[in-house]
Backbone and ligand atoms as CSV (ligand in chain L), in Angstrom:
chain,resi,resn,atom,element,x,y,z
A,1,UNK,N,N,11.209,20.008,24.567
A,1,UNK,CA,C,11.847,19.104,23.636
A,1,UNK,C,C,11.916,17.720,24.253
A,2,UNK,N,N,11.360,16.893,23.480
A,2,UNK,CA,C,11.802,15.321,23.646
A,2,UNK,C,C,12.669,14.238,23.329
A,3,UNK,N,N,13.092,14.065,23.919
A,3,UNK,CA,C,14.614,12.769,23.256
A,3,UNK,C,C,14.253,11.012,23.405
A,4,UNK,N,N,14.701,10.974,22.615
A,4,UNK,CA,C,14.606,9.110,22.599
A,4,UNK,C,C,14.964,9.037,23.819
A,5,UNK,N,N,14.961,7.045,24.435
A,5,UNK,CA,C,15.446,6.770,25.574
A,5,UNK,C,C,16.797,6.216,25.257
A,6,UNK,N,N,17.994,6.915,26.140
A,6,UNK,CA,C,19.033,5.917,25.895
A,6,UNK,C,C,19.495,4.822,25.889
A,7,UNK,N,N,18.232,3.789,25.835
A,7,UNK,CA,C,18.508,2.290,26.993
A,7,UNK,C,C,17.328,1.717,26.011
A,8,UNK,N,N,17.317,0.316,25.986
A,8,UNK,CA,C,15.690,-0.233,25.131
A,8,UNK,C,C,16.025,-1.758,25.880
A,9,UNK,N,N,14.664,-2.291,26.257
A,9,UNK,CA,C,14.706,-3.486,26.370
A,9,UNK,C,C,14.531,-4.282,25.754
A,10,UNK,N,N,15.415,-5.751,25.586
A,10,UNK,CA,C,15.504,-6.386,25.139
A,10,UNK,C,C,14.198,-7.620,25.706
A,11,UNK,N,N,12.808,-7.540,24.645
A,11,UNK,CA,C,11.815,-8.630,26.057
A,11,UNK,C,C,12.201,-10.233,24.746
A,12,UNK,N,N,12.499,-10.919,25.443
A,12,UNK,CA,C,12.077,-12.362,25.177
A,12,UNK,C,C,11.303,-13.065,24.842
A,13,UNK,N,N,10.746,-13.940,24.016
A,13,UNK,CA,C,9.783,-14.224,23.786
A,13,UNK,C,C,9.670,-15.502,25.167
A,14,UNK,N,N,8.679,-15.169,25.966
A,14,UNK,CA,C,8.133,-16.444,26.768
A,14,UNK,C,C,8.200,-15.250,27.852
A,15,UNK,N,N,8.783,-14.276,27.808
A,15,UNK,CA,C,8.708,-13.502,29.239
A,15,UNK,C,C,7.162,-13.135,29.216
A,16,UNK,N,N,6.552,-13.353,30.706
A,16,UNK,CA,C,5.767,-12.687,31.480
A,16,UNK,C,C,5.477,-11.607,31.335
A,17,UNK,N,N,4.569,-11.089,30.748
A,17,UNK,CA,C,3.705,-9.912,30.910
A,17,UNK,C,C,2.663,-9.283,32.003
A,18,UNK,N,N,2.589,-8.273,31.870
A,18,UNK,CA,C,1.668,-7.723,33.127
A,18,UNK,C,C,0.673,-6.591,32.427
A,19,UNK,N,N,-0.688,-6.090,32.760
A,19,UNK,CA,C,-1.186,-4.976,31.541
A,19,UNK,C,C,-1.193,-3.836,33.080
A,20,UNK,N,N,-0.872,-2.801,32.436
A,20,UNK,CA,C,-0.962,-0.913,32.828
A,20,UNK,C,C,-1.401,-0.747,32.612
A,21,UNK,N,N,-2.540,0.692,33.105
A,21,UNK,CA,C,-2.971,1.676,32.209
A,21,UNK,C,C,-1.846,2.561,32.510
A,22,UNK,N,N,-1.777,3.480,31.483
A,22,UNK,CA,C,-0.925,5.208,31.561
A,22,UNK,C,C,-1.915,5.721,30.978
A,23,UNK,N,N,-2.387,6.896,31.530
A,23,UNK,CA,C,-3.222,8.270,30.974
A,23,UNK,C,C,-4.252,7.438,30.365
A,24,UNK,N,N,-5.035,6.236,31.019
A,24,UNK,CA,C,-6.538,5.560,30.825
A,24,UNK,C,C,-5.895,4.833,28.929
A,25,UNK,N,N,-4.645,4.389,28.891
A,25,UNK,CA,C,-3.761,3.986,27.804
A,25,UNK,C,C,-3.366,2.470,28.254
A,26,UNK,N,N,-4.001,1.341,27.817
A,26,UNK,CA,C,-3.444,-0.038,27.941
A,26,UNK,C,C,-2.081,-0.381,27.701
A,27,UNK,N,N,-1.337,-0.725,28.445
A,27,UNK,CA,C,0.022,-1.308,27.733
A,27,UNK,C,C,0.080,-2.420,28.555
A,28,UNK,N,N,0.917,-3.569,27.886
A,28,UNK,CA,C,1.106,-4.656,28.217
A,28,UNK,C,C,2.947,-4.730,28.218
A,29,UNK,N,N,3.248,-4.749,29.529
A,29,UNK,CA,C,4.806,-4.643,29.340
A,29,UNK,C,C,4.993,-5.865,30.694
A,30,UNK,N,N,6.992,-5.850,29.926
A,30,UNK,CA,C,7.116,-7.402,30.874
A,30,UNK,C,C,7.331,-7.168,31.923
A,31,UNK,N,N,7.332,-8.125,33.396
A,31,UNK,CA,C,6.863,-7.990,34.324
A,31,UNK,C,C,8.398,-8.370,34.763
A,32,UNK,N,N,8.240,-7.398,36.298
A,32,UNK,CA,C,9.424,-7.709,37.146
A,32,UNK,C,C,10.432,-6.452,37.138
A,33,UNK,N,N,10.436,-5.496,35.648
A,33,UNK,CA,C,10.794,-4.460,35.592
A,33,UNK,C,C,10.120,-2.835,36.059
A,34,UNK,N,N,11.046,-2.022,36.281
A,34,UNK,CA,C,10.400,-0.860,37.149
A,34,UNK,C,C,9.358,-0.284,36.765
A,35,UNK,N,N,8.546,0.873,37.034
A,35,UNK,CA,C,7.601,1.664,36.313
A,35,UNK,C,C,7.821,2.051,35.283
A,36,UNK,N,N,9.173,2.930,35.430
A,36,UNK,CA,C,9.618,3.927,34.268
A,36,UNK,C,C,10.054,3.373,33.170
A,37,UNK,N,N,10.818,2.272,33.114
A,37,UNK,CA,C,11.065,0.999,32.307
A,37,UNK,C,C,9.926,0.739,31.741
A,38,UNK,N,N,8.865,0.319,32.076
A,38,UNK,CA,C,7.682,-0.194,31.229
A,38,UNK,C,C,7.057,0.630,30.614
A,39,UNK,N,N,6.711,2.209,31.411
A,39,UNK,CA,C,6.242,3.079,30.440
A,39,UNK,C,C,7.211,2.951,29.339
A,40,UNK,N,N,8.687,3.782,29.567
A,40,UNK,CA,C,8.812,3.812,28.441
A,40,UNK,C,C,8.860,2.990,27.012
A,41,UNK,N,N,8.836,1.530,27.387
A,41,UNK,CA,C,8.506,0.654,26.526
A,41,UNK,C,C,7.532,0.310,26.043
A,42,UNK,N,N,6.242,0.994,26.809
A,42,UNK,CA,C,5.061,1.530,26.578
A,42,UNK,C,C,5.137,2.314,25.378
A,43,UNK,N,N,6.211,3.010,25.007
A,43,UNK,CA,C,5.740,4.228,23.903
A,43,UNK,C,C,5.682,5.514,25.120
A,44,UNK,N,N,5.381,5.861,26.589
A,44,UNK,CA,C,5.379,7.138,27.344
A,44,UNK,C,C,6.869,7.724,27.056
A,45,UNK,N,N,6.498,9.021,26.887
A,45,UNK,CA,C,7.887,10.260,27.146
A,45,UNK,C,C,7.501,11.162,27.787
A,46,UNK,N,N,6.413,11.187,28.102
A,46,UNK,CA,C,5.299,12.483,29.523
A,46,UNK,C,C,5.502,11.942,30.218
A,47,UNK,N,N,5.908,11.789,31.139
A,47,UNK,CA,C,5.722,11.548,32.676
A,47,UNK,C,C,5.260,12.595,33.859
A,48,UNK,N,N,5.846,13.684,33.795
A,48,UNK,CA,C,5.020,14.381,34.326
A,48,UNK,C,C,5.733,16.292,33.724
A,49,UNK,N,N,4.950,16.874,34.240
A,49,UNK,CA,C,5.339,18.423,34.098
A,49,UNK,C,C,5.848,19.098,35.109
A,50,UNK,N,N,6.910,20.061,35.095
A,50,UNK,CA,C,7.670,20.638,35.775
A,50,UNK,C,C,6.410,21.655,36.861
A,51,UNK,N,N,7.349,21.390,37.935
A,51,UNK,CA,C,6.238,22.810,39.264
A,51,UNK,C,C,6.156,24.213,38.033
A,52,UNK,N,N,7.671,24.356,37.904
A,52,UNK,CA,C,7.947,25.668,36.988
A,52,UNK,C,C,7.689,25.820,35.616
A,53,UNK,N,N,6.320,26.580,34.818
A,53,UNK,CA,C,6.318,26.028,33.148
A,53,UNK,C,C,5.814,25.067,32.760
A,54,UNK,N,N,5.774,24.394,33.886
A,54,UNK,CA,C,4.548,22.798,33.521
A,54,UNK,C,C,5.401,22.425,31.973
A,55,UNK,N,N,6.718,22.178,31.877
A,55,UNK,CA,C,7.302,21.915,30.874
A,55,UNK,C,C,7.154,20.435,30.742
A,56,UNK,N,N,7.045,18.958,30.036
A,56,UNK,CA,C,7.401,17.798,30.370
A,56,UNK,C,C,8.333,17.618,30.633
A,57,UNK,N,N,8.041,16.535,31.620
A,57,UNK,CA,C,9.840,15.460,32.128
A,57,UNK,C,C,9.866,13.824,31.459
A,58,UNK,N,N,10.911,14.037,31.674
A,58,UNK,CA,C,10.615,12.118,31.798
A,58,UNK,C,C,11.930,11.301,32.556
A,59,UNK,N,N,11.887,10.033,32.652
A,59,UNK,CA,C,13.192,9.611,33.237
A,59,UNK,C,C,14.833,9.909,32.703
A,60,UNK,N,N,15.609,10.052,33.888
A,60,UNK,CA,C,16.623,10.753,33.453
A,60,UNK,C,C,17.775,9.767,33.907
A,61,UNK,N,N,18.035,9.628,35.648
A,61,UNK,CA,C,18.917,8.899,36.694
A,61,UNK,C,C,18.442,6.942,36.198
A,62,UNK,N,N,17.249,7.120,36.253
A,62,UNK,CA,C,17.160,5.780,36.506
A,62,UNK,C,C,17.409,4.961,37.797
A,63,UNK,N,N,17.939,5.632,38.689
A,63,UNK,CA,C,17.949,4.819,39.739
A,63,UNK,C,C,18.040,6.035,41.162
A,64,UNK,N,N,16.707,6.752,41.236
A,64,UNK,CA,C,15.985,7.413,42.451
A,64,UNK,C,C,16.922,8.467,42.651
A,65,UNK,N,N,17.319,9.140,41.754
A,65,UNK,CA,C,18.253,10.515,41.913
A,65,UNK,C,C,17.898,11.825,42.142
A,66,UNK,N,N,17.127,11.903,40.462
A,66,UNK,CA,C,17.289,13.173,39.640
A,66,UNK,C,C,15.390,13.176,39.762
A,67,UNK,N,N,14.434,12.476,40.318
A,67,UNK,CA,C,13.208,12.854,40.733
A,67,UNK,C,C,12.575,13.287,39.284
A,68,UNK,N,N,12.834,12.960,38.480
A,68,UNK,CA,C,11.913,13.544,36.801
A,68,UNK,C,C,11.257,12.347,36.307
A,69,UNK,N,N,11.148,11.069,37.614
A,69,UNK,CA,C,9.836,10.155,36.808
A,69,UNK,C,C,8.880,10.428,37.904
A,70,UNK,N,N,8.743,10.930,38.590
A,70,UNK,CA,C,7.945,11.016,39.020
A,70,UNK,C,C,6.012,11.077,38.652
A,71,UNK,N,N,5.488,10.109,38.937
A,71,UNK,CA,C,4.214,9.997,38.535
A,71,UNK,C,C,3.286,9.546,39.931
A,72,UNK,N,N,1.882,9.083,39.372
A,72,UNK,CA,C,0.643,8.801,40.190
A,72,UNK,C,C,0.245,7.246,39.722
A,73,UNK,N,N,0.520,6.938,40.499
A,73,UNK,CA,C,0.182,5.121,40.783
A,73,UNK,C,C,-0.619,4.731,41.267
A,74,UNK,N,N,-1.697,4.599,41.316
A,74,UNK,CA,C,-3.141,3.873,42.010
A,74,UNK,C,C,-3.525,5.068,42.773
A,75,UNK,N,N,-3.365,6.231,42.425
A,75,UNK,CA,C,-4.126,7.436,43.446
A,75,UNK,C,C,-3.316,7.556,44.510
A,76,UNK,N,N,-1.732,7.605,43.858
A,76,UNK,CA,C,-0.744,7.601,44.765
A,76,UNK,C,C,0.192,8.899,44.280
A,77,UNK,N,N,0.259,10.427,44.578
A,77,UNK,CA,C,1.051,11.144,43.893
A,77,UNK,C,C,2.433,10.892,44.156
A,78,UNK,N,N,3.643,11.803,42.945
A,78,UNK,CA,C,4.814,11.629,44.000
A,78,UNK,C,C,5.283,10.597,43.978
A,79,UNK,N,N,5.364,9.408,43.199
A,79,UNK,CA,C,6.087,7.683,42.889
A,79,UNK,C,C,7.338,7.688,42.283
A,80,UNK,N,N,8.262,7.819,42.801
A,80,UNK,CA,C,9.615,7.673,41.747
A,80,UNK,C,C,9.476,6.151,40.998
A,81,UNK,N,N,8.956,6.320,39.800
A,81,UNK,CA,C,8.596,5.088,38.682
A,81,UNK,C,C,9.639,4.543,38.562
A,82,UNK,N,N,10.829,4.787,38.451
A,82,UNK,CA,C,11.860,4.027,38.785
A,82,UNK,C,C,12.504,2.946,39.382
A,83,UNK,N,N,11.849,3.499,40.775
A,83,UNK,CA,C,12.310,2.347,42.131
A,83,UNK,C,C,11.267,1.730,42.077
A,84,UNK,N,N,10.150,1.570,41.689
A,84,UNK,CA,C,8.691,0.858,41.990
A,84,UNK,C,C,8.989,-0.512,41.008
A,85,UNK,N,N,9.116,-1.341,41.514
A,85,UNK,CA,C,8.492,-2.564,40.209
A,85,UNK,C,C,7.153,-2.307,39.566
A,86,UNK,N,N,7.044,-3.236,38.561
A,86,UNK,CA,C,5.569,-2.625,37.948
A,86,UNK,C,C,4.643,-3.933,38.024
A,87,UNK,N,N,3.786,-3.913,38.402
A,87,UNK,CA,C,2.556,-5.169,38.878
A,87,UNK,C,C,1.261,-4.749,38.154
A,88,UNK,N,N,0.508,-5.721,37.577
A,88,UNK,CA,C,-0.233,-6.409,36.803
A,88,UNK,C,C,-1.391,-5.070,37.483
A,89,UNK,N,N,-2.430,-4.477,36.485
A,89,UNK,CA,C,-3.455,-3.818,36.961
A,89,UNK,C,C,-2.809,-2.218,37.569
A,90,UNK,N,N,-1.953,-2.133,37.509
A,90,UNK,CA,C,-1.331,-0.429,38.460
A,90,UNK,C,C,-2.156,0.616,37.197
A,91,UNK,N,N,-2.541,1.836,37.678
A,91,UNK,CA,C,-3.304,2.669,36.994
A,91,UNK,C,C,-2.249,3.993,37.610
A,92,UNK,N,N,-1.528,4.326,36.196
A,92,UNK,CA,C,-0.694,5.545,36.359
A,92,UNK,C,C,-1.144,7.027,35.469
A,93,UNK,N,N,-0.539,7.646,36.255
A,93,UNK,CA,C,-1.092,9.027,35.404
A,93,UNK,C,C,0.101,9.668,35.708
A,94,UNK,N,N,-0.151,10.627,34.798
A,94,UNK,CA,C,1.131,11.654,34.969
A,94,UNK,C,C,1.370,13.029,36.035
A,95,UNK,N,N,2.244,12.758,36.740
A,95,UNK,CA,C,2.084,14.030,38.077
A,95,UNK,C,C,1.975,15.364,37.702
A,96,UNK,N,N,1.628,15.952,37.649
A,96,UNK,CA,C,0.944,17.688,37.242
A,96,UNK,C,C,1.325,18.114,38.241
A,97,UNK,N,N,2.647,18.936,38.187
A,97,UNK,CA,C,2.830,20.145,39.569
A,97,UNK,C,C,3.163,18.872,40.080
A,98,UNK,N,N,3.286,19.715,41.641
A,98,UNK,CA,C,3.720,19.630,42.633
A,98,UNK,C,C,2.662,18.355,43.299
A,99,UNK,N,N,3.443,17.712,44.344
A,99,UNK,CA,C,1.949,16.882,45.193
A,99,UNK,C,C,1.998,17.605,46.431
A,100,UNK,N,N,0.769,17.507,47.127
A,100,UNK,CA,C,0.955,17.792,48.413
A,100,UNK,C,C,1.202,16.753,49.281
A,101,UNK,N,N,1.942,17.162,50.189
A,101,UNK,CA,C,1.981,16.111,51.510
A,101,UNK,C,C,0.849,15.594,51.954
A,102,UNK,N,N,0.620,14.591,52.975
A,102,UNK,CA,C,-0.782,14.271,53.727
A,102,UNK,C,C,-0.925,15.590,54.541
A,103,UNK,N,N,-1.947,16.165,54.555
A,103,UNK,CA,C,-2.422,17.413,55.664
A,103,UNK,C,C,-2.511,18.666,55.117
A,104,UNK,N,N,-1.507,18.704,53.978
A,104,UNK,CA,C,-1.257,20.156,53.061
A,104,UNK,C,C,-1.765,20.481,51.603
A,105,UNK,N,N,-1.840,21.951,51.193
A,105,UNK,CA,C,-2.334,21.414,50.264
A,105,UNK,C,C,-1.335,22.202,49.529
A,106,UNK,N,N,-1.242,22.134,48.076
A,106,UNK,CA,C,-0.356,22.548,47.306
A,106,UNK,C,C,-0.026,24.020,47.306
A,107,UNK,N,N,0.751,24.218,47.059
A,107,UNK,CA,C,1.217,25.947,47.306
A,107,UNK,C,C,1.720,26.608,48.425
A,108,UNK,N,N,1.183,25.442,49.592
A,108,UNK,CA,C,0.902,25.841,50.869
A,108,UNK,C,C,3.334,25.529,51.181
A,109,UNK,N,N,3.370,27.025,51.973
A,109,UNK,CA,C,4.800,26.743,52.150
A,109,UNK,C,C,5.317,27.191,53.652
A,110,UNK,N,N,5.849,25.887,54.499
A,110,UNK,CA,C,6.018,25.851,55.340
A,110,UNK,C,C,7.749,26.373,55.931
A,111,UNK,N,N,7.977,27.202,57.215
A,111,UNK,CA,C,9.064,27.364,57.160
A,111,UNK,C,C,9.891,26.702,58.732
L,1,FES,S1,S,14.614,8.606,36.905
L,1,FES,FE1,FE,15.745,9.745,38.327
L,1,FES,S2,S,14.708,9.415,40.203
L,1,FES,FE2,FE,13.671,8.164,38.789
């Protein structure tokens, strides 16, 4: 199930823009605000799918808590979209599962 966002930005006319892709998806959102912020003003509510059920997530905390924006930023897994500002050209996708660490690979469980 999907829910609206509780929050909407208010953009200005004269504010600065920057263009994204999401999921090979152009958006042009204003600049200076976080990832998750711009997707969702983008129109995104996928952000990524649960390890468990591959259910969708999307932003929840807003400020680096609750780990459900998590996405892929320039071939970067694992980005809390949140804390990231968002800059002109970033190519995001949505995190699928789990990421692996550098050295590991997914599934792989260390004790
Ligand atoms: S929305 Fe909660 S950590 Fe980003």
């Amino acid at each position: 199930m999907t829910t609206e966002p509780l929050f909407s930005i208010a953009i200005q006319r004269n504010t600065p823009m920057v263009t994204i892709t999401f999921e090979g998806q152009r958006m042009i959102v204003p600049e200076g605000i976080n990832v998750a912020a711009a997707l969702l003003t983008g129109g995104a509510r996928d952000f990524r799918s649960s390890i468990v059920g591959q259910a969708p997530r999307a932003p929840y905390c807003m400020m680096g808590v609750c780990f459900e924006c998590l996405v892929e930023i320039d071939g970067i897994p694992g980005r809390q979209s949140c804390l990231i500002q968002v800059r002109d050209g970033m190519q995001i996708k949505r995190q699928l599962g789990a990421s692996a660490l550098e050295g590991e690979s997914v599934g792989e469980y260390h004790e």
